[in-house]
C-alpha positions in Angstrom: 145.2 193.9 53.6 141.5 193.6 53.2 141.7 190.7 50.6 144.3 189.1 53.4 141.8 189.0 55.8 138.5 187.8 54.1 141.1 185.2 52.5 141.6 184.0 56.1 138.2 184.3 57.8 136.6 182.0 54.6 139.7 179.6 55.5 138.5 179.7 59.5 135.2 179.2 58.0 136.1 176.1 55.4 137.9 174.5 58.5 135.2 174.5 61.1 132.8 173.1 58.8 135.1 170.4 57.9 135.2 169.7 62.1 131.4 170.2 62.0 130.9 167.6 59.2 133.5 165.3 60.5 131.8 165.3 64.1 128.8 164.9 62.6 130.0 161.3 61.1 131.9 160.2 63.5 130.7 157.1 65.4 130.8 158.2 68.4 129.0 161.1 68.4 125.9 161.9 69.4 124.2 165.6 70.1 120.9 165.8 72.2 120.5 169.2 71.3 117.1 170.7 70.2 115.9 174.0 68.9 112.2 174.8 68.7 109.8 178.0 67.7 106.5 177.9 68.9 103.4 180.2 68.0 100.3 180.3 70.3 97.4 182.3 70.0 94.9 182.7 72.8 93.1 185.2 75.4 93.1 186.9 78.7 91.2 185.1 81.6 89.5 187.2 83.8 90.0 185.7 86.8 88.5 188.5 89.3 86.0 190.7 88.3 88.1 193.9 87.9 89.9 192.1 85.0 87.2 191.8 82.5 88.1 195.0 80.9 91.4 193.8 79.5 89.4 190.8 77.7 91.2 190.0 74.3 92.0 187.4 71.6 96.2 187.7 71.0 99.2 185.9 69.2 102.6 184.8 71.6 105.5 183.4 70.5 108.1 181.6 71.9 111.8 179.9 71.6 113.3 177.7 73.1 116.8 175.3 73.3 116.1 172.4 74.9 118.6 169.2 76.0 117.0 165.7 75.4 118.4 163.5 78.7 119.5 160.0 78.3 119.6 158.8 82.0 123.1 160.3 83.2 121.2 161.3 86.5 119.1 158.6 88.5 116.1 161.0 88.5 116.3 161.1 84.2 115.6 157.2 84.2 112.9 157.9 86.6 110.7 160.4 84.8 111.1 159.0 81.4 113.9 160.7 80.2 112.9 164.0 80.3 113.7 167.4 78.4 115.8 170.3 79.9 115.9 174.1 78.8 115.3 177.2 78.5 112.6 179.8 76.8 111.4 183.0 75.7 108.3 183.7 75.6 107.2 186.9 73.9 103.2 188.3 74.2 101.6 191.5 72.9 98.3 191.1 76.0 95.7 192.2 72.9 97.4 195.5 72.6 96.1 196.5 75.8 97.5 200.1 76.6 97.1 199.8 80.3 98.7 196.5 80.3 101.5 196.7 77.4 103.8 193.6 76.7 105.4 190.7 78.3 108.2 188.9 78.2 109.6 185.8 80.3 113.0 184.1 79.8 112.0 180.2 81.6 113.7 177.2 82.5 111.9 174.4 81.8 111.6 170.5 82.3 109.4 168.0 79.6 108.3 165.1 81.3 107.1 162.3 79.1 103.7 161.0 80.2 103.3 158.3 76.9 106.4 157.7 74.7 106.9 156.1 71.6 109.8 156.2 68.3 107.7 158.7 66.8 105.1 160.0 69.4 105.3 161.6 72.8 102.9 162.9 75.2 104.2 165.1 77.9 103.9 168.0 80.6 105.5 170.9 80.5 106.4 172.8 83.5 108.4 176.2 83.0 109.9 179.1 85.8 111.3 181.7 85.5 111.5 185.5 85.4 108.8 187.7 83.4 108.9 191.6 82.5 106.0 193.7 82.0 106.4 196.7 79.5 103.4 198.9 81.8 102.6 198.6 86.0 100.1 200.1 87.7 101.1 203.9 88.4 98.9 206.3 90.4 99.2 209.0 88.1 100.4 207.5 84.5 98.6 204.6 84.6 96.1 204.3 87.5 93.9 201.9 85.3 96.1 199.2 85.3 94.4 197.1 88.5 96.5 194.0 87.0 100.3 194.2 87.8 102.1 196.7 90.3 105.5 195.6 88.7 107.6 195.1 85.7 109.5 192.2 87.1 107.2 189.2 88.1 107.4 185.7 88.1 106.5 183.5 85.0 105.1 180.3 85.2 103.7 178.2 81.8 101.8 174.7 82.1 101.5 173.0 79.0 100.1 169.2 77.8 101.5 168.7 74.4 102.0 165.6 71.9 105.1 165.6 69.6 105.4 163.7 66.3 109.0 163.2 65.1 108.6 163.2 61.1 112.4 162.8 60.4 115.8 162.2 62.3 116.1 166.3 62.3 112.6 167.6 62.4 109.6 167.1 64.6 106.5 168.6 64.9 104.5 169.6 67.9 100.7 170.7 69.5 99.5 172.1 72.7 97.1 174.0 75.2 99.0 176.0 77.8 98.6 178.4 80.7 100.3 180.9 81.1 100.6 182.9 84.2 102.0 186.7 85.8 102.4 187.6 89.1 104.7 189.3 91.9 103.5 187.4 94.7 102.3 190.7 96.3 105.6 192.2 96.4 103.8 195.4 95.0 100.3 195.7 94.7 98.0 195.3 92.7 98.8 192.1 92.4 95.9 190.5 90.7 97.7 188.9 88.4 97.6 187.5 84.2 96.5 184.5 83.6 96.5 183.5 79.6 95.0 180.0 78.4 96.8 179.1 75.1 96.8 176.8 71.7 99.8 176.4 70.2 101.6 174.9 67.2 105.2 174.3 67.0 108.9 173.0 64.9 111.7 171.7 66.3 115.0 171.4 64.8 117.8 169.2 66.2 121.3 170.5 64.5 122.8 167.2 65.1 120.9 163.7 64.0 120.7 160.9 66.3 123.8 158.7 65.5 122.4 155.1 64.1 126.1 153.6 65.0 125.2 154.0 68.7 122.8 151.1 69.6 121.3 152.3 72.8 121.9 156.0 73.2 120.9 155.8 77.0 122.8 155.0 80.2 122.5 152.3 81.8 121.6 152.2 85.3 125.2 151.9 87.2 124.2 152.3 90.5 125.1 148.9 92.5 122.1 145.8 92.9 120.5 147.0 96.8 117.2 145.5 98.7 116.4 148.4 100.5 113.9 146.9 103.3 114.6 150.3 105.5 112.4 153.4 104.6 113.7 156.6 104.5 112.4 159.5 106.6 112.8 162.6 105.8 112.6 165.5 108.2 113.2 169.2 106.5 113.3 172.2 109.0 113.4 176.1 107.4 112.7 179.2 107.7 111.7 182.0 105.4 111.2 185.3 105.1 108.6 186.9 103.0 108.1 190.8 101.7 104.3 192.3 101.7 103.6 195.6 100.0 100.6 196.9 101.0 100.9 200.3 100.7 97.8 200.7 98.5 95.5 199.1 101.5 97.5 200.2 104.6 100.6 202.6 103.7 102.6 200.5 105.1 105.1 197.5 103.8 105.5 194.3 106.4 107.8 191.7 106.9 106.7 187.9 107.3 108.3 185.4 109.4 107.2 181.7 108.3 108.7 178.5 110.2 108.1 175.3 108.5 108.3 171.1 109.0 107.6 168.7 106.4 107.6 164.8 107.4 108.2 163.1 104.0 108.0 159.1 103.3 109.4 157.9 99.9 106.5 156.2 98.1 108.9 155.6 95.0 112.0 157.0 93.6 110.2 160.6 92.2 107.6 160.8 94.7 107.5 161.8 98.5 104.2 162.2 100.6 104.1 163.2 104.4 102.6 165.5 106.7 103.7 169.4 107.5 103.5 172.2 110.1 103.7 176.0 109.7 104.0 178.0 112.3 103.8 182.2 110.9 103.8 186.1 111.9 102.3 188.5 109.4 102.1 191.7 111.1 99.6 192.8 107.9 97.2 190.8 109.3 96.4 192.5 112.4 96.2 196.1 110.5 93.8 194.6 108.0 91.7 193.0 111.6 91.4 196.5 112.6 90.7 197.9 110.1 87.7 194.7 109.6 87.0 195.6 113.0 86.2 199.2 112.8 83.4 198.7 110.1 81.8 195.9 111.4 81.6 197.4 114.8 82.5 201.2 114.6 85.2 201.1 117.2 88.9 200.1 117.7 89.6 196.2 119.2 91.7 197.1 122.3 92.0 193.9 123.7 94.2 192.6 120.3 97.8 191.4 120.6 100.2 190.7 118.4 100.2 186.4 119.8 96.7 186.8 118.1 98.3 186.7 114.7 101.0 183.5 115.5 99.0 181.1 113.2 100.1 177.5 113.4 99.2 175.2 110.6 99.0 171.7 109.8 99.1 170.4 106.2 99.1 167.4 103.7 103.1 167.5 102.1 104.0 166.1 98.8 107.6 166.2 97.2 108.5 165.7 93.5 112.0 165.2 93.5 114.5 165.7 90.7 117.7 164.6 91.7 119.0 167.6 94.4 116.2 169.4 93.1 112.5 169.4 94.7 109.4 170.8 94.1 107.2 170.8 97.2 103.1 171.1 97.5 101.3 171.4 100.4 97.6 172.1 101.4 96.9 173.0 104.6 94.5 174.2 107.5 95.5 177.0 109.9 94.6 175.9 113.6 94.3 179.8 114.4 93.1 182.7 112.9 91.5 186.2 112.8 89.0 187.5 110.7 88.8 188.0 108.0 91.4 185.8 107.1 90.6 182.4 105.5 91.8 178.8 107.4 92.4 177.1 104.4 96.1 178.1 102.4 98.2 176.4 99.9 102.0 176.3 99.4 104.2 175.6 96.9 108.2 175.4 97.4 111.4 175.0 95.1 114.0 173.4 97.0 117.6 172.8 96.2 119.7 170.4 98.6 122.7 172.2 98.9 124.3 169.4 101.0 123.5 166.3 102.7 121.9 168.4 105.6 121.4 172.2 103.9 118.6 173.5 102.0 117.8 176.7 100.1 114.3 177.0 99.0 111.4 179.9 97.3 108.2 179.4 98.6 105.1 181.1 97.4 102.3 181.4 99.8 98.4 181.3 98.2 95.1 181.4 99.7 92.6 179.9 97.2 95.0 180.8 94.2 95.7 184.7 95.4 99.1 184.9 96.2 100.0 186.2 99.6 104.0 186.2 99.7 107.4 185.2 98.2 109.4 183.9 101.1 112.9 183.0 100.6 115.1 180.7 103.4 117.4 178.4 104.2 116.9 174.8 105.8 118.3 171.9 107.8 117.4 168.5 106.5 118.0 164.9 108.3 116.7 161.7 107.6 116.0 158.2 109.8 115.7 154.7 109.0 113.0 152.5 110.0 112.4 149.2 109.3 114.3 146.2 108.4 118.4 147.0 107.1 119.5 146.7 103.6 120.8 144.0 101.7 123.2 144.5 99.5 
């Protein structure tokens, strides 16, 4: 019975590999597929004081399977045919006990800055999900002033050239940042950052096919003369999660309202103006608490219309097909010590339809993070100008 079944499994075996092979040949076949190890080496930034201590020289690692595009979508003929995929990314920290390992599983997008047959020069932008082996813990591990959580966003921004030394294999090299954080779900939220070298191999399982002339779509969209702009006018709200029981004992909600303007100045690019219009109830309990030591007595004049702090900010919009990625730098019109006027945000929004939006914001004031807000959206967009041609 035994001898049956291995007699069978290397038969399963001898037949696939004939598909494999005879897939591999065929002339119309062609795989885009890439595998690729990386191995960086690099150190811990200390970006606010109380991080020096966990200053160290470590080794990270990394995989990833990556999808080279060839111009199916309008927005991959826009950005240079870009690569898709997904990483891990392992990291020891230096060993650090308070601080112990992390890991991040990212999707990622390549974007070809100068391309060539055998060169490329590109950015790499990857998000995703990190874990953190040790968080900040009163009593275990109360000198951890980095992380409050295990789970934290991951985010890695890396330049890197590739040389392609043969239809299967090419080699690459890179400086990367890469970055922890919770967005002040759970303090401390100080965050990781980690500057990085690295050096990497990538493997594609499946050659280019030299039968196929021009292995990229052509455009198919029909000939227009667009002499009407687009307008585009995206409404939302989101909600946001603060945990500062560390400062106040207490854990607030925040209520953001939001309106970008957006012009097209080309097919990836959007520019426009925004307004924000937000509630965070953690503001006026960090005010009094301001208050009290600068003057030694309670404010009993606030109200809570003190802390509605409208905004007005510069809007630009990298779009990627349904997909957008969303910057804006603002000025807040109103607000109380000893809050700042000057914020940031950045935004992942996905059109869900022509008029619907889901999108993750992350709010920052001079690169500390303040809040994840999540939120929904309503989107519409008017012509001005002349009418197209067609």
């Amino acid at each position: 019975m035994l001898y049956f079944r291995l007699t069978l499994l290397v038969l399963l075996l001898c037949h696939f590999s004939k598909e494999v092979n005879s897939q591999r040949q065929h002339t119309l076949v062609s795989s885009n597929l890439m595998i690729e190890v990386k191995a960086h080496y690099g150190f811990l930034f200390p970006h606010h004081l109380e991080l020096e201590q966990y200053s160290a020289h470590f080794p990270a690692y990394e995989i990833s399977l990556q999808k080279i595009t060839f111009g199916k979508q309008k927005w991959e003929r826009a950005f240079n045919y870009p690569n898709i995929g997904l990483t891990f990314f392992y990291c020891g920290l230096g060993n650090n006990p308070e601080l112990g390992e992390a890991y991040a599983l990212m999707p990622l997008i390549n974007f070809p800055l100068l391309k060539s047959k055998t060169f490329t020069l590109g950015f790499r932008f990857a998000l995703g999900i990190g874990y953190l082996t040790n968080r900040f813990d009163r009593l275990t591990n109360y000198k951890n002033l980095a992380i409050g959580s295990h789970f934290n966003a991951a985010v890695n921004l890396m330049i890197e050239t590739r040389f392609r030394i043969s239809r299967t294999f090419s080699i690459s090299a890179g400086i990367s940042l890469q970055h922890f954080s919770n967005g002040s779900l759970k303090l401390p939220n100080n965050g990781i950052n980690a500057p990085l070298a690295n050096i990497g191999i990538a493997y594609r399982p499946f050659s280019e096919n030299r039968n196929i002339p021009d292995r990229f779509y052509a455009p198919t969209e029909p000939y227009s003369a667009t002499l009407q702009r687009p307008l585009d006018f995206n409404l939302g709200l989101a909600l946001g999660w603060k945990n500062l029981i560390a400062v106040t004992g207490e854990n607030y909600l925040v209520y953001h309202f939001y309106e970008n303007t957006l012009v097209r100045l080309s097919k990836k690019s959007q520019f426009g103006i925004g307004l924000d219009l937000s509630y965070d109830p953690s503001q006026r309990k960090v005010y009094e608490l301001y208050y009290i030591d600068q003057t030694g007595y309670p404010d009993t004049t606030i109200t809570n219309l003190k802390f509605l702090n409208p905004g007005i900010n510069a809007a630009y919009n990298l779009t990627m097909g349904k997909l957008g990625i969303i910057f804006n730098f603002g000025y807040y019109l109103h607000y109380m010590k000893p809050a700042t006027p000057w914020y940031q945000k950045l935004a992942v929004q996905y059109n869900i339809s022509d008029h619907v939006f889901a999108s993750v914001m992350l709010k920052v004031v001079w690169g500390r993070a303040e809040y994840i807000g999540w939120g929904f959206g309503y989107r519409f967009t008017v012509l001005y100008g002349r009418k197209t041609v067609r």
